[in-house]
N, C-alpha and C positions, 0 to 999 in steps of 0.2 A: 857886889861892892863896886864902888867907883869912886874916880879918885875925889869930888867934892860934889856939892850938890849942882844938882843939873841947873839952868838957867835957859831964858828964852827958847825953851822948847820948841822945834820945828815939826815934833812930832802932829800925823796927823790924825784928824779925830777918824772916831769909832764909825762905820757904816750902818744905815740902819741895818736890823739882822730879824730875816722873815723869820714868823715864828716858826719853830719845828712841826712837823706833823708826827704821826705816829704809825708809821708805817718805815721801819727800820730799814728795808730790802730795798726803800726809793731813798732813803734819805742819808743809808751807807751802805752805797753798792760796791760788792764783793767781800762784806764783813759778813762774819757768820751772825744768824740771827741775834742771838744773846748779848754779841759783840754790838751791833747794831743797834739795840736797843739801850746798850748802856750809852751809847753814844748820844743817841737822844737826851737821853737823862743828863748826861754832861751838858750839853750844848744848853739844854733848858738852866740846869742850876748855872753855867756861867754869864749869863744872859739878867740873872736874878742877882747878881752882886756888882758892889760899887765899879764903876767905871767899865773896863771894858778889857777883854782877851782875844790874839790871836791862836788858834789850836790847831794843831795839823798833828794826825796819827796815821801811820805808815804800815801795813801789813809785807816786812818785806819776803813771804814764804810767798804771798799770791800775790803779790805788788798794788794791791787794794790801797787806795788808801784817802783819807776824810780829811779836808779841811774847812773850816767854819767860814765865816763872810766878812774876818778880818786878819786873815792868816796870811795874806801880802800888805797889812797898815805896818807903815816904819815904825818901830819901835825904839829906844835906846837900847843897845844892847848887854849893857852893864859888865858884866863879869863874862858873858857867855865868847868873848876872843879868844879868854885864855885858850880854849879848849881848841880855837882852829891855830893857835901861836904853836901848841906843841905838836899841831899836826904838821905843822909847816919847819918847825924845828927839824924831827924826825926826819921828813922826807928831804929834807936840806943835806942833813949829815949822811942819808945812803946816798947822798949825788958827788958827795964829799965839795957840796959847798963851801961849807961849814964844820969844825969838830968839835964836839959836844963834848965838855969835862965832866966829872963825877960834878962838879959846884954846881953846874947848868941840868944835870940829872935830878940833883935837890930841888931846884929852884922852881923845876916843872915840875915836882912832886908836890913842893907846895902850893904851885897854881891849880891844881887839880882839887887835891885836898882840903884847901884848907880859902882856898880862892884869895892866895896870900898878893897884895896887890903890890909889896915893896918887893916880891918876884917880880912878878909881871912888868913893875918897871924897870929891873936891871934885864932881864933876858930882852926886850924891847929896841930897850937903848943900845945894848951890846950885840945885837945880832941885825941892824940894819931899819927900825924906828917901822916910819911911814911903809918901805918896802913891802915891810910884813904882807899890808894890805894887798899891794898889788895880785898877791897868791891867793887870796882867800874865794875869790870867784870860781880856782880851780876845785876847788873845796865842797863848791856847793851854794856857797854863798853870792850870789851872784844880783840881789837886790841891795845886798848893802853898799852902804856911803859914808865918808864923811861931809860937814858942811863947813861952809867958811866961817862960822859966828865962833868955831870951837878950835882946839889943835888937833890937828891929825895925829892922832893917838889910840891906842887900844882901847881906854876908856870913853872914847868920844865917837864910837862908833854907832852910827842907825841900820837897823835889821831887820828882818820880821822874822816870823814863826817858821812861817816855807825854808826861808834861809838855813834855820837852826835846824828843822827836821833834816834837810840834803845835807847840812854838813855830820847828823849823823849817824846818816844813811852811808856818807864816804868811809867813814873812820871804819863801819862792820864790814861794807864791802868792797872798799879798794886799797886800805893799806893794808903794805905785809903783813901777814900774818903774826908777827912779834908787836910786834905796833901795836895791831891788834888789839891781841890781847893785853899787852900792857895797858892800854888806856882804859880798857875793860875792868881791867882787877883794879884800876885808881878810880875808876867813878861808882864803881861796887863798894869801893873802902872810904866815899869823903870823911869828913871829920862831921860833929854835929852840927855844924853851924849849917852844913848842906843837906841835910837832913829830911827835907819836905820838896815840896812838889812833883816830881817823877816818882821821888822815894815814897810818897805816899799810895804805889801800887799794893805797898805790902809786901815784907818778906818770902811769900811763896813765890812771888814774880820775878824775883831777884835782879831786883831793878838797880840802876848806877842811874847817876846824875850831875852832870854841870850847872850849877843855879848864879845867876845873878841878880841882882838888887841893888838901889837909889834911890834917896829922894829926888826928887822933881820938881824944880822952881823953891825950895824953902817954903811949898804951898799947904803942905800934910800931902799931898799926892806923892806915890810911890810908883816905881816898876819894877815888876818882878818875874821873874823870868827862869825857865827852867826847862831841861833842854835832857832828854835820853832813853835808855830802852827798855823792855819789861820781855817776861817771858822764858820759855827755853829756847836756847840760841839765839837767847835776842832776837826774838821773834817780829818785837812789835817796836819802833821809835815814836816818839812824841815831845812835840815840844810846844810850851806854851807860855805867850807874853805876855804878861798882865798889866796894864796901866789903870790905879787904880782911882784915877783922879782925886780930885779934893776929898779927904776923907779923914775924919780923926782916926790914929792907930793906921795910917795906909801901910807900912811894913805889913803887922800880923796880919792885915784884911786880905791883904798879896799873897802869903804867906798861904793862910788858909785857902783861896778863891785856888791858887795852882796847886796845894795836895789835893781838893774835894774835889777835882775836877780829875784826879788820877785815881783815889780813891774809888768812883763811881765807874769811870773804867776801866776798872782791872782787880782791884781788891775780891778772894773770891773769887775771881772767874779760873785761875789756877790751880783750885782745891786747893 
C-alpha cells in the first residue's frame, strides 16, 4: 500500500532477459539440484507474465545465492520501508536514541501486520521523517533513493530486489536476537491482506512476509512487491518486485506473478 497513486514514474524499464537454459548447476550455482531447477522454472514462468520482476533468492546456510537480470531495476518500493523503519526503530532504542512506548510497539505491530500506512505515517513523522532514510543503507539497502518529482517519504521510496533480499538477510543475521525473532513471529503472523507472494511457499516452509503494493500512474499498471524467508531456520530469503505494467486487473496479476513465482520454488520442496 502507498499513500496515493504513483505519478510520473521514474522507474526504470525491464532489461532484455536471456532465455534460461536448462541446466540448473550453470544457471544456479551452489543451489542443490532440485532447488535449481525449480529456479529455472520460476525465472521461465516470470518472464511469461505481464510486465516484468526483479528476483533475488539467497541460500543463507551456503551463501549461494540467484538473482535474475532485473534484480538491481529501481523499483517503487511501496510498503516494503515499513519493514526497514522497525528495524531502524528497534536499533535506535537499544542505543537509547530513542524510547519506544507500548503506542509505538502497536503502531509497528500494525506496520508489519496489517501494512497499516496511518502507522507508518505517525511513527515517521514522530521519530525524525526523512532521517529514517539516512540508515537504511546500513540495513542493506544501499541502492535505494529518493527523487526530486516526490516527497521524501517512506512511501516515495525507489529500491530493487537486491536491496530487499540484504535487508532481510540483516534482520536474520545481524539484529539481536530478540529483534530477531520478534520480526520473525510478525511476518509469520501478517493479517490476510499479506497473504501472497513469499507466503505462497506453502505452509510446510513456514514462511513470513513484508508485501507491498500501488497503483502506478492511474494506468491499470501496478507494483507489487514482496520481500522474506522460507524454510527451517530460515533457511532461504527471497524477495521479488513486480512491475506489472499496463494491465487490466494489474493488483491480482502482481498478486498472482509473486505467489507463482514462490510457489514453484518452494511449495513441496519441504515435504
Amino acid at each position: 500500500m502507498l499513500l496515493a497513486a504513483l505519478v510520473t514514474s521514474p522507474v526504470a524499464q525491464a532489461r532484455p532477459v536471456p532465455a534460461a537454459g536448462d541446466d540448473p548447476a550453470a544457471a544456479a550455482p551452489g543451489f542443490e539440484p532440485e532447488l535449481g531447477r525449480r529456479i529455472l522454472r520460476a525465472e521461465s514462468y516470470a518472464r511469461s507474465r505481464p510486465g516484468f520482476a526483479g528476483i533475488v533468492v539467497h541460500d543463507r546456510q551456503t551463501g549461494a545465492t540467484w538473482r535474475n537480470a532485473n534484480s538491481d531495476t529501481l523499483i517503487w518500493a511501496c510498503s516494503t520501508p515499513k519493514l526497514a523503519m522497525v528495524v531502524d526503530l528497534l536499533l535506535r532504542d537499544d542505543a537509547g536514541a530513542v524510547d519506544l512506548t507500548d503506542e509505538d510497539r502497536a503502531l509497528m505491530h500494525a506496520m508489519l501486520n496489517t501494512s497499516d500506512n496511518d502507522a507508518a505515517h505517525t511513527l515517521w513523522n514522530r521519530y525524525g521523517g526523512e532521517d529514517f532514510a539516512t540508515r537504511f543503507p546500513s540495513y542493506g539497502m544501499t541502492d535505494m533513493r529518493f527523487t526530486d518529482e516526490h516527497p521524501h517519504h517512506w512511501g516515495w521510496i525507489l529500491t530493487t530486489a537486491d536491496d530487499l533480499g540484504r535487508l532481510m538477510d540483516f534482520v536474520l543475521e545481524r539484529m539481536p536476537v530478540e529483534h530477531r525473532d520478534y520480526i520473525v513471529g510478525e511476518l509469520r503472523a501478517v493479517d490476510a491482506n499479506q497473504q501472497w507472494g513469499v507466503w505462497g511457499a506453502g505452509p510446510a516452509a513456514k514462511p513470513g512476509n513484508k508485501n507491498g503494493w500501488s497503483d502506478d500512474n492511474n494506468d491499470g499498471s501496478w507494483l507489487v512487491n514482496t520481500v522474506g524467508f522460507v524454510g527451517p531456520d530460515e533457511r532461504y530469503t527471497v524477495a521479488v518486485m513486480n512491475n506489472t505494467q499496463v494491465v487490466e486487473g494489474g493488483f491480482e496479476t502482481g498478486v498472482e506473478t509473486t505467489t507463482r513465482v514462490n510457489e514453484i520454488l518452494f511449495r513441496g520442496y519441504f515435504g
